[in-house]
C-alpha positions in Angstrom: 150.3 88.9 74.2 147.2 90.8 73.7 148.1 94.6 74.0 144.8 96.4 75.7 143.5 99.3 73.8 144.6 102.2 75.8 148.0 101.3 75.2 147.9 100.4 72.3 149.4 103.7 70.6 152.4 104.1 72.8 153.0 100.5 72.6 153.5 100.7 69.0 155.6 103.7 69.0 157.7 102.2 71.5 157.9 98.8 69.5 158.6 100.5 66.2 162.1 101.9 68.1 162.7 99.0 69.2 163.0 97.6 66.0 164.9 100.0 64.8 167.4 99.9 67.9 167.5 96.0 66.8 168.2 96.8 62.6 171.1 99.3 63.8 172.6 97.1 66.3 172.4 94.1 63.8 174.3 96.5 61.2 176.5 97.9 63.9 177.8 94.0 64.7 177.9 93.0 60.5 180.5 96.2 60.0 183.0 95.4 63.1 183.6 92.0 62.4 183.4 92.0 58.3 186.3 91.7 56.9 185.6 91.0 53.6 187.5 91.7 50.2 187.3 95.3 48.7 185.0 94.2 45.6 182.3 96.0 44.4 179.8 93.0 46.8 181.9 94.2 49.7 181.4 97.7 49.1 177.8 97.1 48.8 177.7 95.3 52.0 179.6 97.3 54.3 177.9 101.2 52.8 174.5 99.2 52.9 174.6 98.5 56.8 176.1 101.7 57.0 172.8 103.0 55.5 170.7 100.6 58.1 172.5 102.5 60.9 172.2 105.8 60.0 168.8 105.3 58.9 168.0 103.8 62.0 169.4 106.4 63.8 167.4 109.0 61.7 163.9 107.1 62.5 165.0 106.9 66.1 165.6 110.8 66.1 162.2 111.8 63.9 160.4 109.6 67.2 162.3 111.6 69.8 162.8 115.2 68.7 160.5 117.4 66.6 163.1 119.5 64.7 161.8 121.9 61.7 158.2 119.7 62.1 157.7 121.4 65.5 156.3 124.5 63.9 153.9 123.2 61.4 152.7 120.4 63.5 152.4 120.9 66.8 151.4 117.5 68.2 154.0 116.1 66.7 156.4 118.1 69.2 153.7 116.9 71.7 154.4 113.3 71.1 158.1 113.5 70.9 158.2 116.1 74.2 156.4 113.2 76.1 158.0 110.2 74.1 161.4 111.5 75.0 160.2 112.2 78.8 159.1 108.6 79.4 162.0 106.7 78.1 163.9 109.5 79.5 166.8 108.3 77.5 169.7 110.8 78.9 172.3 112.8 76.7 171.9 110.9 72.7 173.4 114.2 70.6 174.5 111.7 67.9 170.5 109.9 67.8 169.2 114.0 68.1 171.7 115.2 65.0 171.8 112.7 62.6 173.6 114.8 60.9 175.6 112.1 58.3 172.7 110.6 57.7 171.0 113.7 56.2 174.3 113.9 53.9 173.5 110.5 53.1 170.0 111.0 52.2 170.2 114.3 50.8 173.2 113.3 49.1 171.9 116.1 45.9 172.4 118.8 47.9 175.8 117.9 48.6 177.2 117.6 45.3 175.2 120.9 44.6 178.2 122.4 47.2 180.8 120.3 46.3 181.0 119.9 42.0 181.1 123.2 41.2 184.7 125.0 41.0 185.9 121.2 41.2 189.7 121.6 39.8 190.3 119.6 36.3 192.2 117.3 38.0 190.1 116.2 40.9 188.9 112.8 40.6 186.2 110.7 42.1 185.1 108.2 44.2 181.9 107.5 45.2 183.2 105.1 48.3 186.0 104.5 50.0 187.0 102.0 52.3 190.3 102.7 54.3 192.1 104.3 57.4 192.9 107.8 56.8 192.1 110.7 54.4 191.9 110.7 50.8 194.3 112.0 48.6 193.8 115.9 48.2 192.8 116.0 44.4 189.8 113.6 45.2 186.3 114.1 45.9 184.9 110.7 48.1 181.4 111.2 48.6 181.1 107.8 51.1 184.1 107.2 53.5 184.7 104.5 56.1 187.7 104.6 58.2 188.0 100.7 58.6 190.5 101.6 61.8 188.3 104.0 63.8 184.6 102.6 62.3 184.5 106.4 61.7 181.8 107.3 58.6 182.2 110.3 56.3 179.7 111.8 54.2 181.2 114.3 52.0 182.3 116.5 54.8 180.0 115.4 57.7 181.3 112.3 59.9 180.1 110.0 63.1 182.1 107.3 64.7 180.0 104.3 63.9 180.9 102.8 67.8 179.7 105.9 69.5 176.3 106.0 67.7 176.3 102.4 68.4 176.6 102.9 71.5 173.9 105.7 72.2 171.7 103.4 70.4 172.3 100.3 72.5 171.5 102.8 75.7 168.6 103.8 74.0 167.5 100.4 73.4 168.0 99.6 77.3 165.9 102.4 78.3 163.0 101.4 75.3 162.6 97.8 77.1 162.1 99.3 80.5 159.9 101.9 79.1 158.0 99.0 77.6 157.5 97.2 80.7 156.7 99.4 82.4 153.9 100.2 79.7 152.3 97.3 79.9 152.8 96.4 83.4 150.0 99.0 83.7 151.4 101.3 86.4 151.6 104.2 84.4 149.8 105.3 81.6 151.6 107.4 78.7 149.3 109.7 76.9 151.0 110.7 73.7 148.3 112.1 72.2 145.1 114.5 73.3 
């Protein structure tokens, strides 16, 4: 389909989320029904579609809401004021946080906060995969509560099936935001 030029901006925002709606969703399924063996491959699996979700969530977020960019660029909160408007998406606070995936990128800063004044006795682990907490005396940087699909990131945590769910929401309203794009009714001006 031949996308005509003065929709041609909005269109490609609007498919970019959509692809990223589709990666997280993808992930989302992979980690529910996996139920592979605890070896280092399977930890690499499961923390690597954990990454594709919160990344995705994170991208879907940096579309929608301006944060600490809003002051230096101001279109930018222009874009995402009117982005957010059109879809009109409804309540996402886990999408507008994203607040393990910043532990997970940032994951520096973080052990900044958490190694020093570490006890001689605590121990390590980068990952973890089980229901409930870890044993006191050990740090886990990367946690997934197999039971509640609940991820932890050195402090911060998000239940996988809630963000899943925003983003599937989110994903309804990006495909009637599309059509209705290019069905040429309305026209969204993003930028001036």
């Amino acid at each position: 389909m031949a996308i005509p030029v003065d929709v041609f901006g909005p269109s490609m925002m609007l498919e970019e989320m959509d692809m990223q709606c589709r990666l997280a969703t993808y992930a989302s399924e992979f980690l529910r029904e996996w139920s592979g063996e605890l070896t280092p491959r399977g930890y690499l699996a499961t923390f690597g579609h954990v990454g594709i979700v919160l990344n995705s969530a994170a991208v879907l977020s940096a579309f929608l809401f301006p944060k600490h960019r809003a002051k230096k660029h101001p279109e930018v909160a222009i874009r995402c004021d009117r982005l957010l408007r059109f879809i009109d998406p409804g309540d996402i606070p886990l999408i507008e946080r994203a607040v393990v995936r910043n532990a997970f990128a940032h994951i520096d800063e973080r052990l900044d906060e958490h190694l020093p004044g570490l006890k001689p006795e605590t121990t390590y682990s980068p990952w973890m995969i089980a229901s409930g907490m870890p044993p006191a005396d050990r740090l886990v940087t990367k946690r997934l509560d197999e039971a509640t699909l609940t991820v932890w990131y050195t402090g911060e945590s998000v239940k996988l099936v809630d963000l899943d769910a925003e983003i599937r929401g989110l994903h309804a309203k990006i495909e009637v935001a599309s059509d209705r794009l290019h069905s040429g009714q309305v026209k969204l001006v993003l930028w001036d």
